[in-house]
N, C-alpha and C positions, 0 to 999 in steps of 0.2 A: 504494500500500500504506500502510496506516495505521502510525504508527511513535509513537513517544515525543516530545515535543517537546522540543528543546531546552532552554529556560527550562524544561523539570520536572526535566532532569537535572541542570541549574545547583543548583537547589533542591533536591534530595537533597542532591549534591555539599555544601553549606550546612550541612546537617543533622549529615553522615555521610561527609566526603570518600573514605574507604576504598569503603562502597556506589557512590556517586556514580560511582568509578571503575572500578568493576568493569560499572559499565551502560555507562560510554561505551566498552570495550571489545569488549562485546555489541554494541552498532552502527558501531566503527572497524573493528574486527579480525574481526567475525560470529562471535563467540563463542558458546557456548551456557553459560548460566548457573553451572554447576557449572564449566564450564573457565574462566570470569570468577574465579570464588573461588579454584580452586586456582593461578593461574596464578601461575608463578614467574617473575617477568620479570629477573631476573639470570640464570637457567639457559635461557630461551627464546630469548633475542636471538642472532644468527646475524650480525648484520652487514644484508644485505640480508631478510631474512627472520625467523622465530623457527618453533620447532619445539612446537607443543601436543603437549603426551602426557599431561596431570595431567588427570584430570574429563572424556577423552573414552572415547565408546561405545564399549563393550570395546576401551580401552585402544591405538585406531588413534592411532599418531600423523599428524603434518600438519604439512606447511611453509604458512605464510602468510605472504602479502607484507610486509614494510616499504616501500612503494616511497611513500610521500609523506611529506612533513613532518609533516604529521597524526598518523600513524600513529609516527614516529617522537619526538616530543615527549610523545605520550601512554604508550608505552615509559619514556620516561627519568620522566616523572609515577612511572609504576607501581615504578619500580626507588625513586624517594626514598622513597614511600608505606610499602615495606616494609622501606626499610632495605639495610643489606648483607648477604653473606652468597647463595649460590648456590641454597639452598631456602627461602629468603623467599617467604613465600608472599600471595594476597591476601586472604586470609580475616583475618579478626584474630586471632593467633598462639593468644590464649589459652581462643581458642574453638573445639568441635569442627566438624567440615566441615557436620554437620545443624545445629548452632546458625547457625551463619555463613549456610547457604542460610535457615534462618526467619528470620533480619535481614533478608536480602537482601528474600526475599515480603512481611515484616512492613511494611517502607519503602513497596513497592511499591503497597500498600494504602492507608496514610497520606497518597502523594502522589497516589491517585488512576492508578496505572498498571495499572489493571485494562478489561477488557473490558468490565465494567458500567460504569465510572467516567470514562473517554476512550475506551474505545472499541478501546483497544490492552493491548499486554501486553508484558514485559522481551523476548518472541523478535520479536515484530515489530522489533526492532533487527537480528535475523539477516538477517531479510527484504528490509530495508533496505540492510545489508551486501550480497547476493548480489544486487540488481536494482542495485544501485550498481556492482559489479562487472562485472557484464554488458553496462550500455553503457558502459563504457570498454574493454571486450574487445572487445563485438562493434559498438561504435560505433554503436549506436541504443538506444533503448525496450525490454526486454525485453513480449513480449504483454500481460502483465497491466497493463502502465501503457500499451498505447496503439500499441507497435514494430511494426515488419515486420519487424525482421531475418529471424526465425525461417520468414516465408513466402517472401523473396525472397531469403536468402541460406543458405539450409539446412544447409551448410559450414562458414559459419561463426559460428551458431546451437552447431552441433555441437562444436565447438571450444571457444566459449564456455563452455558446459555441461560440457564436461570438465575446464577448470581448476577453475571455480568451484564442482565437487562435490567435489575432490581439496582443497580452499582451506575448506573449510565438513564437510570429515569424513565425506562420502560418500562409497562408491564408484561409483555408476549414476549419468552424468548424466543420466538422465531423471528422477531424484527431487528433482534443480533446479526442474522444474517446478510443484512445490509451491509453490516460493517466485516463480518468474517470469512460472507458466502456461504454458500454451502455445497453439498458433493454433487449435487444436480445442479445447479449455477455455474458451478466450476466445471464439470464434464460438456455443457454446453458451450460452455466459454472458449473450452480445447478444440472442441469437435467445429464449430464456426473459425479457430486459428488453421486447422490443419486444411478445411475447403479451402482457405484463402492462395 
């Protein structure tokens, strides 16, 4: 899956550390852009987890994991970023949620995180997030990069799928699929490469 490159979000980060962090959120935590800006990382933190409810699709909350360093460093990032205080938010206080998302896209253009321009775009870090997820649950490749899980262990494919749509603010894990494929998406996928 195409995603963001690193050295672009250093580079933002440079620019605009507030943006910068709200992208590597989008691909630590599989944020979705809006839940990136609103996110209040003093009221979120749980300890082992953080609970999203600001900026998601009518207003489902979600636990998502802290289970690495990563994840947890970029937290305490997020809590300096905006200061103290329980409704710190990551947007820049003095700007409305719409200005703050036009910075966010404005950036994105500037550095080239377009479709047109690399090829990718700020959700490809979701996408990233949810096949990253995946083989650390289901301990392979999800289809779209390559995996069998999905055709030889269908269990726990299934499993998979179920944390990581409850983790990323869905409720069907089949609409994982979007983000991982699946073994009949990806066999179509081949069989329309090899016509060619």
């Amino acid at each position: 899956a195409n995603s963001v490159p690193l050295d672009v979000i250093s580079e933002v980060e440079t620019f605009d550390a507030r943006v910068g962090l709200q992208l590597r959120t989008c691909l630590i935590f599989g944020l979705r852009v809006q839940e990136a800006i609103e996110l209040k990382p003093h009221r979120v933190d749980k300890g082992h987890y953080m609970i999203v409810t600001d900026g998601t699709k009518g207003g489902r909350a979600r636990a998502v994991p802290i289970d690495t360093d990563e994840k947890r460093e970029l937290l305490e990032q997020c809590k300096k970023m905006v200061g103290h205080g329980k409704n710190a938010f990551m947007g820049a206080p003095e700007h409305s949620l719409l200005q703050n998302k036009n910075r966010f896209y404005y950036l994105m253009k500037k550095f080239g995180i377009t479709k047109e321009m690399l090829g990718v775009t700020a959700h490809g870090l979701r996408h990233e997030y949810v096949n990253g997820r995946y083989e650390d649950l289901a301990g392979g490749k999800s289809p779209v990069e390559g995996g069998t899980v999905a055709r030889d262990n269908p269990e726990l494919d299934h499993s998979a799928r179920t944390i990581i749509a409850e983790e990323v603010g869905h409720t069907r894990p089949n609409i994982v699929s979007c983000y991982t494929g699946s073994c009949r998406t990806v066999a179509k996928m081949k069989k329309t490469e090899n016509k060619e």
